[in-house]
CHARMM internal coordinates of N, CA and C (Angstrom, degrees):
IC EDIT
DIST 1 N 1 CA 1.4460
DIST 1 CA 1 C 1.5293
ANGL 1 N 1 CA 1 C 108.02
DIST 1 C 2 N 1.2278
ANGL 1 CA 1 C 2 N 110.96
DIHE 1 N 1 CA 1 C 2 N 146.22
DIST 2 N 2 CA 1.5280
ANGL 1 C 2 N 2 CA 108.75
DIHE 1 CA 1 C 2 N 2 CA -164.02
DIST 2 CA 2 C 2.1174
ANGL 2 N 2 CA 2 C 107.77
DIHE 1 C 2 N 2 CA 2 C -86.50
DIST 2 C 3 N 0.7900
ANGL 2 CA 2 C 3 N 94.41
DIHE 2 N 2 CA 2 C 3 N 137.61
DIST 3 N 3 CA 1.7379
ANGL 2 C 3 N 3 CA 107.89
DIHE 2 CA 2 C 3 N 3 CA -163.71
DIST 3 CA 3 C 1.5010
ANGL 3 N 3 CA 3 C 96.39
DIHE 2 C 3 N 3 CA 3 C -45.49
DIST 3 C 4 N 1.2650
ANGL 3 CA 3 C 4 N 131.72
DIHE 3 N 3 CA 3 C 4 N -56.12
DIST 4 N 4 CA 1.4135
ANGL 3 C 4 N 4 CA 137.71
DIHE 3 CA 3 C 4 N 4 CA -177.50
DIST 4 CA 4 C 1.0531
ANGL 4 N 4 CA 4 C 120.76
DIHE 3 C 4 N 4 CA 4 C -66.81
DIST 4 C 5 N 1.0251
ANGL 4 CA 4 C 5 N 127.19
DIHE 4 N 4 CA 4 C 5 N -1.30
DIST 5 N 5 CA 1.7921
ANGL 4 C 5 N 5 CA 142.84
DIHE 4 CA 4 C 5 N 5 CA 170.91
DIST 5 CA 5 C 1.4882
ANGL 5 N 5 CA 5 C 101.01
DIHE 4 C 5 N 5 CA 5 C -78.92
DIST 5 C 6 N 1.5224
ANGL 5 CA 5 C 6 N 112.26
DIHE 5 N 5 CA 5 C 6 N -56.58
DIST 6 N 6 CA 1.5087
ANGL 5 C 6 N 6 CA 143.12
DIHE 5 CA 5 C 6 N 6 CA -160.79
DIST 6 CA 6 C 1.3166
ANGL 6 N 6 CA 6 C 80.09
DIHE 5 C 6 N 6 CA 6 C -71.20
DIST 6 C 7 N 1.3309
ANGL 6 CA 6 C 7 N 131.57
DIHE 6 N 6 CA 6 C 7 N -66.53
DIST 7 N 7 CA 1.7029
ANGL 6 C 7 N 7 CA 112.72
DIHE 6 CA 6 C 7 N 7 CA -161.95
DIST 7 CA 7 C 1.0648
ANGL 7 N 7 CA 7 C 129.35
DIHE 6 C 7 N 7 CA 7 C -71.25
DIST 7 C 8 N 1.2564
ANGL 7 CA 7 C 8 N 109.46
DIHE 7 N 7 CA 7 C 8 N -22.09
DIST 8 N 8 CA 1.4020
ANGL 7 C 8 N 8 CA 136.67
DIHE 7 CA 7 C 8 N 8 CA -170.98
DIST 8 CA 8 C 1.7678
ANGL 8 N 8 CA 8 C 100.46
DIHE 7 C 8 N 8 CA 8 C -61.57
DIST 8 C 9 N 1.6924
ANGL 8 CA 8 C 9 N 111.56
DIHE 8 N 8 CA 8 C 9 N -51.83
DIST 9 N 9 CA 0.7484
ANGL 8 C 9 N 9 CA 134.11
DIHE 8 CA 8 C 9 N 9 CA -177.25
DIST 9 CA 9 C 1.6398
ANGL 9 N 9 CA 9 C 128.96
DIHE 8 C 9 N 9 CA 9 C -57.40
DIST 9 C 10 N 1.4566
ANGL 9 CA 9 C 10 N 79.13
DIHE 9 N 9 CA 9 C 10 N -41.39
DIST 10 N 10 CA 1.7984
ANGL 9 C 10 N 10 CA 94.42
DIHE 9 CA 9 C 10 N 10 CA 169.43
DIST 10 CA 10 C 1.2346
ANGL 10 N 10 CA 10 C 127.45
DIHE 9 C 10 N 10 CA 10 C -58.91
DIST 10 C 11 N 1.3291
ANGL 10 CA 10 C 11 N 89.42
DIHE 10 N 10 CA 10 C 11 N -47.99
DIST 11 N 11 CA 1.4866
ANGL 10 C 11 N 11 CA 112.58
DIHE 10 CA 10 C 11 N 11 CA -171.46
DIST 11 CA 11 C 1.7653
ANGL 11 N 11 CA 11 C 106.53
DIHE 10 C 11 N 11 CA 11 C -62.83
DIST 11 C 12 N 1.0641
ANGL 11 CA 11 C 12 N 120.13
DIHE 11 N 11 CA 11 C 12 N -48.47
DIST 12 N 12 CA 1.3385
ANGL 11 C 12 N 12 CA 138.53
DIHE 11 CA 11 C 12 N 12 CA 167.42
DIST 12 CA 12 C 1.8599
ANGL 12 N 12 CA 12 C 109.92
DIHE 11 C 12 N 12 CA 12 C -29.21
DIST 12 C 13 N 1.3022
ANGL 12 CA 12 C 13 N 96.21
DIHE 12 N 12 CA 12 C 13 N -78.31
DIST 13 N 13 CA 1.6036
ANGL 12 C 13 N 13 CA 133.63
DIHE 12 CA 12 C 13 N 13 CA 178.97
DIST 13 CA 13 C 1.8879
ANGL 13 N 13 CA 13 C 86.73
DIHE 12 C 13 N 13 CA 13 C -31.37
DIST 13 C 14 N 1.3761
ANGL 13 CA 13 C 14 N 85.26
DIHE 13 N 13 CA 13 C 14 N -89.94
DIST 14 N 14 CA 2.0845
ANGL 13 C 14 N 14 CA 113.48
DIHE 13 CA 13 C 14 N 14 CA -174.41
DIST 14 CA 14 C 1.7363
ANGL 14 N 14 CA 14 C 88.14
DIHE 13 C 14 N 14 CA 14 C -30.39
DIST 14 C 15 N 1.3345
ANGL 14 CA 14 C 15 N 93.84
DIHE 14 N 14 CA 14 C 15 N -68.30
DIST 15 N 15 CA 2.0460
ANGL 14 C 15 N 15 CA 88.98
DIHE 14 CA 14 C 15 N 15 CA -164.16
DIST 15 CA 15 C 1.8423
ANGL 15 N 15 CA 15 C 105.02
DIHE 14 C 15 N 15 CA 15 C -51.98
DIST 15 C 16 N 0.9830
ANGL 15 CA 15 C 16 N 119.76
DIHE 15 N 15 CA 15 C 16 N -20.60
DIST 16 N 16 CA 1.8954
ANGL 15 C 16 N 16 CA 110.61
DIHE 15 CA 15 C 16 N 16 CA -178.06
DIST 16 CA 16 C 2.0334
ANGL 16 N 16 CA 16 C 92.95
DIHE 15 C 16 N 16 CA 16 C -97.91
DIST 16 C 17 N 0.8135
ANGL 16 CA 16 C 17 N 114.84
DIHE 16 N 16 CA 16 C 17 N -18.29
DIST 17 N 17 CA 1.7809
ANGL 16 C 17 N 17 CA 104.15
DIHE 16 CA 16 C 17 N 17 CA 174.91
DIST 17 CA 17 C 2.3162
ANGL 17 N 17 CA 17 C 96.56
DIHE 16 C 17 N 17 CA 17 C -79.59
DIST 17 C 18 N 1.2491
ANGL 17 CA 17 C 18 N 99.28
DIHE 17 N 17 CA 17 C 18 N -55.20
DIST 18 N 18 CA 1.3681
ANGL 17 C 18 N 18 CA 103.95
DIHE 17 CA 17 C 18 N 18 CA -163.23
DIST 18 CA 18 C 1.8605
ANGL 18 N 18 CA 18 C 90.44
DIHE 17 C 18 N 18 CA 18 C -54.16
DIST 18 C 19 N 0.9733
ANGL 18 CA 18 C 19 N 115.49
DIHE 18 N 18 CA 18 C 19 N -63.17
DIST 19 N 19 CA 1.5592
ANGL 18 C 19 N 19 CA 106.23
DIHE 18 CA 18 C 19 N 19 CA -177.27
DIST 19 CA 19 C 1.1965
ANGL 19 N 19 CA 19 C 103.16
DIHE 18 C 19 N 19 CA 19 C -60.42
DIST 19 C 20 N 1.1472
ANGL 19 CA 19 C 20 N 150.95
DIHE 19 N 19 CA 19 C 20 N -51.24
DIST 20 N 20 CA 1.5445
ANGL 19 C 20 N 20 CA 140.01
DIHE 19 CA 19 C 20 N 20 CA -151.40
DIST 20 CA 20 C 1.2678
ANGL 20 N 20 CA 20 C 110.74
DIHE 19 C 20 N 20 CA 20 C -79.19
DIST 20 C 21 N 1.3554
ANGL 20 CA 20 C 21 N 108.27
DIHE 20 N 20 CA 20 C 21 N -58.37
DIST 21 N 21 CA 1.5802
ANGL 20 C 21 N 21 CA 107.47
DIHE 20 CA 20 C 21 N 21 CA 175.72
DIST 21 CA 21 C 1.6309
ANGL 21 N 21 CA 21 C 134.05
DIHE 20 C 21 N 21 CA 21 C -29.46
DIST 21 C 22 N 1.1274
ANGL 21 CA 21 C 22 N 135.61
DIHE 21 N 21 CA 21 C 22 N -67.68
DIST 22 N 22 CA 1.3745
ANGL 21 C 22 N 22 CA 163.48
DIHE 21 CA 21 C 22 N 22 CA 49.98
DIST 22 CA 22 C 1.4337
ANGL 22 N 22 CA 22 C 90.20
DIHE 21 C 22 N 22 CA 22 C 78.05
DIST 22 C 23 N 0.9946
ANGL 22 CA 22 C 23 N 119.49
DIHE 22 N 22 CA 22 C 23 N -67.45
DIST 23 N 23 CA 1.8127
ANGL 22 C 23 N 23 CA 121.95
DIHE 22 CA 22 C 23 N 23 CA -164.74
DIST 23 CA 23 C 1.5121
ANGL 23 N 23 CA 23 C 102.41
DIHE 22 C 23 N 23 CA 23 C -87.44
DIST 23 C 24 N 1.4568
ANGL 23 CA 23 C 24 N 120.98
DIHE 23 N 23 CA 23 C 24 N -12.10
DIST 24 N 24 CA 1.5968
ANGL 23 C 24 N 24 CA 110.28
DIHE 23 CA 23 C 24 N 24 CA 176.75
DIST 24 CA 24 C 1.6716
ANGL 24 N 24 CA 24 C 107.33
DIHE 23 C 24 N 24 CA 24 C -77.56
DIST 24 C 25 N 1.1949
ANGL 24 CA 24 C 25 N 103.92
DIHE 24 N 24 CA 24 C 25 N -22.69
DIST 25 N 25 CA 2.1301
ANGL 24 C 25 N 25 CA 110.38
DIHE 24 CA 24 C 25 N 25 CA 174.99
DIST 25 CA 25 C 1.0376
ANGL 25 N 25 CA 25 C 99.40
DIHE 24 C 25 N 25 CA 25 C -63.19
DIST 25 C 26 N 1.5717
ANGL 25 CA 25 C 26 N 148.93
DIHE 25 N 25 CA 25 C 26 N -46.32
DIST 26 N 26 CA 0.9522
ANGL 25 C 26 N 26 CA 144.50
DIHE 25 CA 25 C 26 N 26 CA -124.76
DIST 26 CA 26 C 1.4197
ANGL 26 N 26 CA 26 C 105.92
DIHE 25 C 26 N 26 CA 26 C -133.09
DIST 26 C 27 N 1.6208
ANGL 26 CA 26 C 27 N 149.44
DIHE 26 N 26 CA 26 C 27 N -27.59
DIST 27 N 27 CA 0.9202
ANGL 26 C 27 N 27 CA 152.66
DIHE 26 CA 26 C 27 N 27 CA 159.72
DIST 27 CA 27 C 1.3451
ANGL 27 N 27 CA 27 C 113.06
DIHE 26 C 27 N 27 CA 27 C -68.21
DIST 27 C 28 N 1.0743
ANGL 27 CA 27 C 28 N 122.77
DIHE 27 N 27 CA 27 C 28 N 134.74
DIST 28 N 28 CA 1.3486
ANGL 27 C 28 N 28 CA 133.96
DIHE 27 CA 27 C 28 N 28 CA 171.37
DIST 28 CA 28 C 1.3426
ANGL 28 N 28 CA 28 C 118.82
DIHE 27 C 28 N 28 CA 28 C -64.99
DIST 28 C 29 N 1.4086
ANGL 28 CA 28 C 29 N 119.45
DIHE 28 N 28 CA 28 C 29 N 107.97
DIST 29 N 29 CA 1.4604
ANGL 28 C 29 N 29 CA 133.04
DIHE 28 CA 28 C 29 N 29 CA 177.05
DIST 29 CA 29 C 1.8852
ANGL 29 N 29 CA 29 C 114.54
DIHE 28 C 29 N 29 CA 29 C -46.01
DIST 29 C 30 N 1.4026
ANGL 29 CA 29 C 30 N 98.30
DIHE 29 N 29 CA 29 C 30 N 122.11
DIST 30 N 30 CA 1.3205
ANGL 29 C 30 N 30 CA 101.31
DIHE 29 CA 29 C 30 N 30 CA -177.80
DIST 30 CA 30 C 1.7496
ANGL 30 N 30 CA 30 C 120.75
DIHE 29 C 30 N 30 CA 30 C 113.57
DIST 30 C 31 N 1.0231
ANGL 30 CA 30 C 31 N 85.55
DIHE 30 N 30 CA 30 C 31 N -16.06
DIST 31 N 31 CA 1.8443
ANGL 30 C 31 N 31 CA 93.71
DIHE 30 CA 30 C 31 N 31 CA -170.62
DIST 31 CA 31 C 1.8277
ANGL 31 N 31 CA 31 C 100.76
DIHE 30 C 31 N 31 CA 31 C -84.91
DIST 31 C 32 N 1.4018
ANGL 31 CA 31 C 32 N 108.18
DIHE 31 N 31 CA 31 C 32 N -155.47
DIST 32 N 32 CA 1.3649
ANGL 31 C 32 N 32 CA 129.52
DIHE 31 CA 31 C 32 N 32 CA 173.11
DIST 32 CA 32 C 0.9570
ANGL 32 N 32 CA 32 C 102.89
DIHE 31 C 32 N 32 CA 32 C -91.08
DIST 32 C 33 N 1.2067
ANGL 32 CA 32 C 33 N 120.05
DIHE 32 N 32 CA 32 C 33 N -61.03
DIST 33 N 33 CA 1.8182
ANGL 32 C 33 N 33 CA 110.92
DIHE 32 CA 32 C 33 N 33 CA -175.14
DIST 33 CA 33 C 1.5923
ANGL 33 N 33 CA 33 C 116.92
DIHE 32 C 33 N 33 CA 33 C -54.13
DIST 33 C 34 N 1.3344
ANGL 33 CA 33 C 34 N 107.37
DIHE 33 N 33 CA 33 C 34 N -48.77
DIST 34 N 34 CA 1.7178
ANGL 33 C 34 N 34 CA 104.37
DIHE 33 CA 33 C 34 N 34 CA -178.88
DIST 34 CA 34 C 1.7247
ANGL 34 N 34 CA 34 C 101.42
DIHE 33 C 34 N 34 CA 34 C -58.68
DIST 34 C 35 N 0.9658
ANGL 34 CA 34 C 35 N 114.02
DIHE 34 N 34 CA 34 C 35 N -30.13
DIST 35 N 35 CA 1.4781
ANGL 34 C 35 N 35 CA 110.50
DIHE 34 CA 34 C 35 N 35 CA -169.55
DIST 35 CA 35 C 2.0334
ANGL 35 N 35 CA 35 C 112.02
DIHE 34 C 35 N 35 CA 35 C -74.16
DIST 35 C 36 N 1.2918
ANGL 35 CA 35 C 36 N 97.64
DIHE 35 N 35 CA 35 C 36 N -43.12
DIST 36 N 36 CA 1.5567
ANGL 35 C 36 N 36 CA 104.89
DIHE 35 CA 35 C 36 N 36 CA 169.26
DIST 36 CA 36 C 1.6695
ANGL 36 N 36 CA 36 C 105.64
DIHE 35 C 36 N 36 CA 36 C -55.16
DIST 36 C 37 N 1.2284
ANGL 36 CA 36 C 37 N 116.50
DIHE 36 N 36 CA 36 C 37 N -66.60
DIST 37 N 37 CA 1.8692
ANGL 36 C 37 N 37 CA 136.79
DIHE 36 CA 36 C 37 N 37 CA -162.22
DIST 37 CA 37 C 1.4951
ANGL 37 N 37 CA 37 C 84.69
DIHE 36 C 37 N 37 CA 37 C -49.60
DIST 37 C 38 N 1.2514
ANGL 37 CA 37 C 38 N 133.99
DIHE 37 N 37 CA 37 C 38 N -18.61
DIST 38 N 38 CA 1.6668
ANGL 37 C 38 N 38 CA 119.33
DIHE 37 CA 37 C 38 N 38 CA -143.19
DIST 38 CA 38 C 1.3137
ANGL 38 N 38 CA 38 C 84.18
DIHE 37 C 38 N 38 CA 38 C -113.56
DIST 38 C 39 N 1.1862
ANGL 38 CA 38 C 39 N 118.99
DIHE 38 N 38 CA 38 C 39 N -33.72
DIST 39 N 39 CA 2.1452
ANGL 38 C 39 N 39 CA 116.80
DIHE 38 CA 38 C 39 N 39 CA -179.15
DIST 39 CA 39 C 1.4649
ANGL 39 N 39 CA 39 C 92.67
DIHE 38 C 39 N 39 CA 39 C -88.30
DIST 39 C 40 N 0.8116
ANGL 39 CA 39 C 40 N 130.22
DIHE 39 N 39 CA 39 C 40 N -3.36
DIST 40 N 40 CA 2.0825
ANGL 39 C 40 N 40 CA 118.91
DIHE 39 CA 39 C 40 N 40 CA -171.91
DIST 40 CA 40 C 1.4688
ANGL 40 N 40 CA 40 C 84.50
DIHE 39 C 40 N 40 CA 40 C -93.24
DIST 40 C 41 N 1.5674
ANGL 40 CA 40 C 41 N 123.71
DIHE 40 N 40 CA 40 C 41 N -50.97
DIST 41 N 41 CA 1.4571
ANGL 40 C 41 N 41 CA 112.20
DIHE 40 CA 40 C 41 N 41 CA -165.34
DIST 41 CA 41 C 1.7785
ANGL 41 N 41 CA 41 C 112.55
DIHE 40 C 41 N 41 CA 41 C -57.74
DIST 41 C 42 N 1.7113
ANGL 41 CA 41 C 42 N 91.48
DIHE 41 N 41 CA 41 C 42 N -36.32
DIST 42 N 42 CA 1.5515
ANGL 41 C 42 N 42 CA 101.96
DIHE 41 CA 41 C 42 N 42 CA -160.19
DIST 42 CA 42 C 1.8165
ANGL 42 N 42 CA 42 C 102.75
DIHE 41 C 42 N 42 CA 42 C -58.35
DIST 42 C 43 N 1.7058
ANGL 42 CA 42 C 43 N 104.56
DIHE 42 N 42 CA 42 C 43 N -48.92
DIST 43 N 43 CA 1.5620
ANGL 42 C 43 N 43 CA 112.28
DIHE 42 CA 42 C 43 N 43 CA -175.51
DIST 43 CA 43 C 1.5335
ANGL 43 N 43 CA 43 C 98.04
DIHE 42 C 43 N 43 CA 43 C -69.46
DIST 43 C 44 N 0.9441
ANGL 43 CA 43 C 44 N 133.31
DIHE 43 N 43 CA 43 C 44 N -10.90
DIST 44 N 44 CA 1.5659
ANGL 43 C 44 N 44 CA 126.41
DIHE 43 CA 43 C 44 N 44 CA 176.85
DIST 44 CA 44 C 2.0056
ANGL 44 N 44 CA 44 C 108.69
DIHE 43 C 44 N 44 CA 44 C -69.57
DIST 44 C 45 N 1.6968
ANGL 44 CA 44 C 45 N 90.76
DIHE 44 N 44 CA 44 C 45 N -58.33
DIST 45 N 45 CA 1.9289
ANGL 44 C 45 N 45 CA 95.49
DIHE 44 CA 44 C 45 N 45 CA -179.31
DIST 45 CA 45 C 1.7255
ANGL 45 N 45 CA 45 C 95.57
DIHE 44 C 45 N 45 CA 45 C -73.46
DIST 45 C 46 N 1.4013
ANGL 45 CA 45 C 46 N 142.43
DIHE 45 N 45 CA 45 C 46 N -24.52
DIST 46 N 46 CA 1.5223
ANGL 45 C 46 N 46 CA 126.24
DIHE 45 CA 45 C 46 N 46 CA -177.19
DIST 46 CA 46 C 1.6804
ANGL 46 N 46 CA 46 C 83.89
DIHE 45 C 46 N 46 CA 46 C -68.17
DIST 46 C 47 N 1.3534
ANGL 46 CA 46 C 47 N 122.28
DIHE 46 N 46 CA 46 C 47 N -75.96
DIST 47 N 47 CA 1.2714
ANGL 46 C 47 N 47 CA 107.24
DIHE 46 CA 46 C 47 N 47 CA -166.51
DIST 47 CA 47 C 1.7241
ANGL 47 N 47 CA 47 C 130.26
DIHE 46 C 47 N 47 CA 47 C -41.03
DIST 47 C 48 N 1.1283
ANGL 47 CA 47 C 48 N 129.87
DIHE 47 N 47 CA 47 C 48 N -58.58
DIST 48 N 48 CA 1.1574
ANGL 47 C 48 N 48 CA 119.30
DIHE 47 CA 47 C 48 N 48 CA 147.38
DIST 48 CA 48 C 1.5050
ANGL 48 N 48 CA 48 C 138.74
DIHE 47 C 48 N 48 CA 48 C -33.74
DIST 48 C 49 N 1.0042
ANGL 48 CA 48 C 49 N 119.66
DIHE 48 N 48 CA 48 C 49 N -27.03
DIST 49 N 49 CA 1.4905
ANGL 48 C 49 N 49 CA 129.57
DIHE 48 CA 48 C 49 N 49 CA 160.80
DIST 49 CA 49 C 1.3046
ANGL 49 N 49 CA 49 C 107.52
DIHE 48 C 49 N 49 CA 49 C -68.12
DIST 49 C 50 N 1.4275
ANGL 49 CA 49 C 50 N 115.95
DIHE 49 N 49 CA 49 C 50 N -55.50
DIST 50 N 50 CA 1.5409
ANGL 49 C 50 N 50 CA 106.34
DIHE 49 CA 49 C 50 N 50 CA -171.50
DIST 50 CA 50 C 1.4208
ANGL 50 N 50 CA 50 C 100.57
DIHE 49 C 50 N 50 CA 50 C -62.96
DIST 50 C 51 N 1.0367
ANGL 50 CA 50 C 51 N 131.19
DIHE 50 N 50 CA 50 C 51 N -35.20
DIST 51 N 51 CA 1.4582
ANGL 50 C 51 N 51 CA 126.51
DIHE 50 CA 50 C 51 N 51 CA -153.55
DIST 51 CA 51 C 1.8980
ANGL 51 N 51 CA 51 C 96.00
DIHE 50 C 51 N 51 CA 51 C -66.16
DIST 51 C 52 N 1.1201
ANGL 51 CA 51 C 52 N 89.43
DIHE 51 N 51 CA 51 C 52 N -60.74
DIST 52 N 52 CA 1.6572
ANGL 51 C 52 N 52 CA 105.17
DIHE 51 CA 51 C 52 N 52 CA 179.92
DIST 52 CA 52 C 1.5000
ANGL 52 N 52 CA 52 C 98.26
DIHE 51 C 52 N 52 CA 52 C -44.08
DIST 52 C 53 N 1.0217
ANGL 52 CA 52 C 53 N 135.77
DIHE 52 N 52 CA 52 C 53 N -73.52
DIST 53 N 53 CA 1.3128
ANGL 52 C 53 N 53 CA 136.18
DIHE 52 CA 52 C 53 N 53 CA 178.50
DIST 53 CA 53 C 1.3197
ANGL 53 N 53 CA 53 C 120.47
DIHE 52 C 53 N 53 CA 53 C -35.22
DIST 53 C 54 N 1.2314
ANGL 53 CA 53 C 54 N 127.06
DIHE 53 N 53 CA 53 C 54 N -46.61
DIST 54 N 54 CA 1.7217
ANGL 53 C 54 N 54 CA 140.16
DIHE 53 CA 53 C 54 N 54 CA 154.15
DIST 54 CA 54 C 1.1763
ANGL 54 N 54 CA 54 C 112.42
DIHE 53 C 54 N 54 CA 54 C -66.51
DIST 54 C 55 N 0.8129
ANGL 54 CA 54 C 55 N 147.03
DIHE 54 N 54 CA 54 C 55 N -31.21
DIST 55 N 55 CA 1.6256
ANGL 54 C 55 N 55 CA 125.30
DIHE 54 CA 54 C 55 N 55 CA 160.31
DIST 55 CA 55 C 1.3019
ANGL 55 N 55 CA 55 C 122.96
DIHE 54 C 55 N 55 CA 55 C -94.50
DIST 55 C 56 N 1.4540
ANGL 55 CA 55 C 56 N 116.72
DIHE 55 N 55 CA 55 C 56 N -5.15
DIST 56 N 56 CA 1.2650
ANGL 55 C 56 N 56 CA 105.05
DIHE 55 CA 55 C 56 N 56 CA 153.01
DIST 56 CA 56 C 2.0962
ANGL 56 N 56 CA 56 C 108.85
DIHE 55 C 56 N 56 CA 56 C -77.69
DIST 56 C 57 N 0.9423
ANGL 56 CA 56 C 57 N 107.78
DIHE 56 N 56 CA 56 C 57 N -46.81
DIST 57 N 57 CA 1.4345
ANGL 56 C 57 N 57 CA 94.33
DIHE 56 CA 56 C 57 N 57 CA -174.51
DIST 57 CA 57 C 1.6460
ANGL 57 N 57 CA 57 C 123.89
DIHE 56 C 57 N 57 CA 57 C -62.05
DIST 57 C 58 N 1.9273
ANGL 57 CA 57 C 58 N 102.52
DIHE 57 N 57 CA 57 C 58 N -5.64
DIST 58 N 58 CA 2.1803
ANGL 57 C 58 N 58 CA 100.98
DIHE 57 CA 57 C 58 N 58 CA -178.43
DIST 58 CA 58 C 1.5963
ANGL 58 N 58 CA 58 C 66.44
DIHE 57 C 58 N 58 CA 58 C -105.73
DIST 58 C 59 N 1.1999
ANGL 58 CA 58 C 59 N 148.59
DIHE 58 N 58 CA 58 C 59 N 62.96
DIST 59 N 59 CA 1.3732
ANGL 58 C 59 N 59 CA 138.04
DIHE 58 CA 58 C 59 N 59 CA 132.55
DIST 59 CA 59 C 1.5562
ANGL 59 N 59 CA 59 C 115.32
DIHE 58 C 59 N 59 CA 59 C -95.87
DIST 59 C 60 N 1.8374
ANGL 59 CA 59 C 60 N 100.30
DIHE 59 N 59 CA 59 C 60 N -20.84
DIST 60 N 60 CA 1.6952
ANGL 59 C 60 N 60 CA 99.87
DIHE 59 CA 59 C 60 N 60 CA -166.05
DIST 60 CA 60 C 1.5531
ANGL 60 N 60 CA 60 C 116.84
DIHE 59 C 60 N 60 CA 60 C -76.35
END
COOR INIT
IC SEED 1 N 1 CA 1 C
IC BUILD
């Protein structure tokens, strides 16, 4: 897999954890917003997982 795909990717992932995280302290549990911040984090670790998962497998 080409390295700049992979970073590209990271960077992506990291940038929706660094915002999401962070905003679950601070939003009030129960609302819309906590409920959005809480799926941005979730598609942030699926995305990173997949990524990890795909480049471990164009490693074989």
């Amino acid at each position: 897999m080409n390295s700049e795909i992979v970073r590209a990717g990271v960077l992506i992932g990291s940038f929706l954890l660094v915002g999401g995280i962070p905003l679950l302290f601070v939003v009030e549990p129960g609302t819309g917003e906590h409920v959005i911040t809480l799926f941005t984090v979730l598609i942030g670790v699926i995305f990173l997982v997949a990524l990890g998962v795909a480049v471990r497998l164009s490693q074989r």
